[in-house]
C-alpha positions in Angstrom: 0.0 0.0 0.0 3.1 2.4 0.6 4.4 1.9 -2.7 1.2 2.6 -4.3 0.9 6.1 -2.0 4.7 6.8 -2.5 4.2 6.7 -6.8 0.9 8.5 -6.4 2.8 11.4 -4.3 6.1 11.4 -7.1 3.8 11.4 -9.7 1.4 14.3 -8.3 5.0 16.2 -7.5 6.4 16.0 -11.0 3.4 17.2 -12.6 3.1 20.0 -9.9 6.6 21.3 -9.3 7.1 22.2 -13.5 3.4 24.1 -13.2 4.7 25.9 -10.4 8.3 26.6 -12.0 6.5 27.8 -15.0 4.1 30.1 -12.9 7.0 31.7 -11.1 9.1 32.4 -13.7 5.8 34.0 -16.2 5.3 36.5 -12.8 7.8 38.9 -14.1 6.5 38.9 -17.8 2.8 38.9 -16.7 3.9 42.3 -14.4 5.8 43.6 -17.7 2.6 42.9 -19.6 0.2 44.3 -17.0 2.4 47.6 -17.2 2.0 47.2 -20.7 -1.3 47.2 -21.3 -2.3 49.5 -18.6 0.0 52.5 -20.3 -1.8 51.3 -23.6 -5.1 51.8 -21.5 -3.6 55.2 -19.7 -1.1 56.9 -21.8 -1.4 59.5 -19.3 -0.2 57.1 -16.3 2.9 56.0 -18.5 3.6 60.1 -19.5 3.8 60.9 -15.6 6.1 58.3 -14.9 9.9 59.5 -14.3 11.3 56.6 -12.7 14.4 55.2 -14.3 17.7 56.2 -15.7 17.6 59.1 -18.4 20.1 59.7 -20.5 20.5 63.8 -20.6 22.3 66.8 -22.3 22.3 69.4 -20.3 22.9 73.0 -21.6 24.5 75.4 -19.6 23.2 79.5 -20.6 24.3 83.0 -19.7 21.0 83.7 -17.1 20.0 86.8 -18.2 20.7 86.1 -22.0 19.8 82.8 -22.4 23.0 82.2 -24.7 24.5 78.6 -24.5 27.9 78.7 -22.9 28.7 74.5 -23.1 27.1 71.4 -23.3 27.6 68.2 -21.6 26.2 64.9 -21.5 24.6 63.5 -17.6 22.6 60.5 -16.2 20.3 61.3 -13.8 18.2 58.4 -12.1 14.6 58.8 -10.2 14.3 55.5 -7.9 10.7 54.8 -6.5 9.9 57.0 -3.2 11.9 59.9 -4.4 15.3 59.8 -4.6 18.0 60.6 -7.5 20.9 59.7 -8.4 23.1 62.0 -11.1 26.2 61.9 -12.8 27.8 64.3 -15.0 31.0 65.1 -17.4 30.0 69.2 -16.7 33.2 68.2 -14.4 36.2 66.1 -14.2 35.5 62.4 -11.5 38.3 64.0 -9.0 36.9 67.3 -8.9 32.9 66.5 -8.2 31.6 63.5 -6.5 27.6 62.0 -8.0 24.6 64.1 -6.7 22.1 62.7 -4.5 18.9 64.4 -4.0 14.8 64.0 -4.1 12.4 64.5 -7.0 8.3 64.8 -6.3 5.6 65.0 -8.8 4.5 68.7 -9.2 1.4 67.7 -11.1 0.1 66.6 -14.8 3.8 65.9 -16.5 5.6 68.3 -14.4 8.3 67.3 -11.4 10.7 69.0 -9.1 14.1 67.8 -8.4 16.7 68.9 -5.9 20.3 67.3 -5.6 23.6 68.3 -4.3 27.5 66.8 -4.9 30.6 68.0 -3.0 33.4 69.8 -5.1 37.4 69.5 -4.7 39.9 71.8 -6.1 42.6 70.0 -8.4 44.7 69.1 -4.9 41.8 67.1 -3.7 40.8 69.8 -1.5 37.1 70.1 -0.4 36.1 73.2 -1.6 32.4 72.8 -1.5 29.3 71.7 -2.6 27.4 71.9 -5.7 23.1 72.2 -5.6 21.1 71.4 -8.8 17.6 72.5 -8.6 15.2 71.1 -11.4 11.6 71.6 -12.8 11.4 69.0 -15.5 8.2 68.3 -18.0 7.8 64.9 -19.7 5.9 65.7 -22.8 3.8 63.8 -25.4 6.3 61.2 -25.2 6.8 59.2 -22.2 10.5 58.9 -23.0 11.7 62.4 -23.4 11.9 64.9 -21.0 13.4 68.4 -20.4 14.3 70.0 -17.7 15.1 74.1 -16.7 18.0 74.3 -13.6 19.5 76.3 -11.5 23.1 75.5 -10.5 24.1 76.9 -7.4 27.8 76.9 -6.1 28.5 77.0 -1.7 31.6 77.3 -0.3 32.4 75.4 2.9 30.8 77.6 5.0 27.8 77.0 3.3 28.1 80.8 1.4 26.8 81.0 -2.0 29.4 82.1 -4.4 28.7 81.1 -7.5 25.1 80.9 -9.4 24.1 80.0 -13.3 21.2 78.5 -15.1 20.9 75.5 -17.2 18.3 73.5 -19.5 18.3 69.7 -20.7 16.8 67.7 -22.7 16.9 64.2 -21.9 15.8 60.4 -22.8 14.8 57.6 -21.2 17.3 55.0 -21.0 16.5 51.7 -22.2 
């Protein structure tokens, strides 16, 4: 009678561990395609989203003329709750660590973003910090964005002494 319960209990266990395999390993595709479908649904939902990593070009202008003084690529990444992440060539890696900062929904396509790095002179000297402050608009396409700044530059002592403006345009990376 064992034998007869121990084949019935493989056999039930081989047909139900593949199922279950299968199942788990579909969740992620089945998310992907809920996603999917529901920005197909809500193009509006899928337009406000800024989550992710964005690949960005970042233009920085004389403030009261407007006039582009350089350009620069950037990454900038907006992680679920808030929080960014950015990296930029606007300096050399010695002389400016990443920014870290916050980003919150503003309303319909628009967001605000704040983020600050520290700054060394060429002697690896602190000499600083650096504060980006951001109102960014995703427009018709989910994937592109662009962004106004102001660039704000403290000494130790926390004293402003150096202020500019900027404007991006960025997209999604993917």
């Amino acid at each position: 009678m064992k034998s007869k319960s121990m084949n019935w209990a493989v056999g039930l266990a081989l047909l139900v561990v593949p199922i279950l395999a299968v199942t788990i390993s579909s969740m992620p595709a089945l998310g992907a395609a809920a996603q999917k479908l529901e920005s197909q649904r809500n193009p509006e939902a899928q337009a406000r989203k800024l989550e992710g990593t964005w690949r960005v070009q970042v233009t920085i202008r004389d403030c009261q003329s407007g006039a582009e003084l350089r350009t620069f690529p950037a990454l900038l990444t907006f992680a679920q709750g808030g929080t960014l992440t950015e990296t930029t060539t606007g300096f050399p890696p010695a002389q400016r660590t990443a920014g870290h900062g916050f980003w919150q929904h503003t309303g319909g396509h628009g967001y605000s973003a704040v983020s600050e790095a520290f700054l060394f002179s060429p002697a690896s000297i602190w000499t600083g910090r650096q504060r980006l402050t951001q109102a960014i608009e995703i427009g018709d396409n989910p994937n592109e964005l662009t962004s106004t700044a102001t660039n704000e530059i403290f000494d130790t002592n926390g004293n402003l002494i150096l202020a500019g403006c900027a404007t991006a345009v960025a997209s999604r990376l993917e």
